[in-house]
C-alpha positions as CSV (number, residue, x, y, z in Angstrom):
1,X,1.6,-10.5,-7.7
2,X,3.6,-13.6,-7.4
3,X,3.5,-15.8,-4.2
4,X,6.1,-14.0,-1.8
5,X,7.2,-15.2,2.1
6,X,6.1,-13.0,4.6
7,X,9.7,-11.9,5.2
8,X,9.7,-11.0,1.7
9,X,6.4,-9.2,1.7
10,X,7.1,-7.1,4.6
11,X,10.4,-6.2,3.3
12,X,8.9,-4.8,0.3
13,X,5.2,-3.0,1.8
14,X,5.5,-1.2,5.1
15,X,2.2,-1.5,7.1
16,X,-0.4,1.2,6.2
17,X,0.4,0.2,2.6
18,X,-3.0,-0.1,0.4
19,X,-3.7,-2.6,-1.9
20,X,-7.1,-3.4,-4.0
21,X,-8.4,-6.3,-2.4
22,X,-9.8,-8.9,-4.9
23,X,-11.5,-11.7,-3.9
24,X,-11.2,-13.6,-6.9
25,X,-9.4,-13.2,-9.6
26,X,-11.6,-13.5,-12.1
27,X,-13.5,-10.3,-11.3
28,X,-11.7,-7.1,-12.3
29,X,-11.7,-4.5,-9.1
30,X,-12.4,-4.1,-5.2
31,X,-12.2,-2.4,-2.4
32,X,-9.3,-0.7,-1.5
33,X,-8.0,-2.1,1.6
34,X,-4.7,-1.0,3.9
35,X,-2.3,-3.4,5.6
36,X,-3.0,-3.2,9.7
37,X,0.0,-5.3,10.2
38,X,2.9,-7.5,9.3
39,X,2.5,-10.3,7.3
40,X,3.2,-14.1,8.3
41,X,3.4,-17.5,7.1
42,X,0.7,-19.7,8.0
43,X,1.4,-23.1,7.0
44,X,1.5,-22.6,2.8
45,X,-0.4,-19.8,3.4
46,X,1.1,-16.2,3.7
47,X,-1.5,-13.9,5.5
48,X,-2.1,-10.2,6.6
49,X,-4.6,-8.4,8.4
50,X,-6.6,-5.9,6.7
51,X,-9.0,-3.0,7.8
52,X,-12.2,-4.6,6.3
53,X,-13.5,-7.7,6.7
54,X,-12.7,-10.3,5.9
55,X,-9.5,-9.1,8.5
56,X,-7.2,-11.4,7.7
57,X,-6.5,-12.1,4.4
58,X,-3.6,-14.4,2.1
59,X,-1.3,-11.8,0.3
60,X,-2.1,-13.4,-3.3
61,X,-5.6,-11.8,-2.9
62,X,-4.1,-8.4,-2.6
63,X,-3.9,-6.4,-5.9
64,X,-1.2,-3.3,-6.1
């Protein structure tokens, strides 16, 4: 997934969407995880909270 705003990212996944959370990405596979709310830009960062922890997560680390 490219690096998107968080206008952009909420325009394109409503919340409750699920995504395979990877921590890094250069392990194959996680846990699913769904979207609790909207997304928002934190500084460079572009973040969303989750329903596992971590909770709140940048949207690069989400896998669709």
């Amino acid at each position: 997934m490219s690096k998107l705003t968080a206008k952009q990212f909420n325009e394109k996944y409503l919340v409750g969407h699920t995504f395979i959370y990877q921590r890094s990405r250069f392990l194959r596979g996680g846990p699913t995880v769904r979207t609790l709310g909207r997304a928002k830009d934190e500084g460079e960062r572009t973040i969303v909270e989750i329903d596992i922890e971590p909770y709140y997560i940048d949207i690069d680390t989400l896998n669709y």
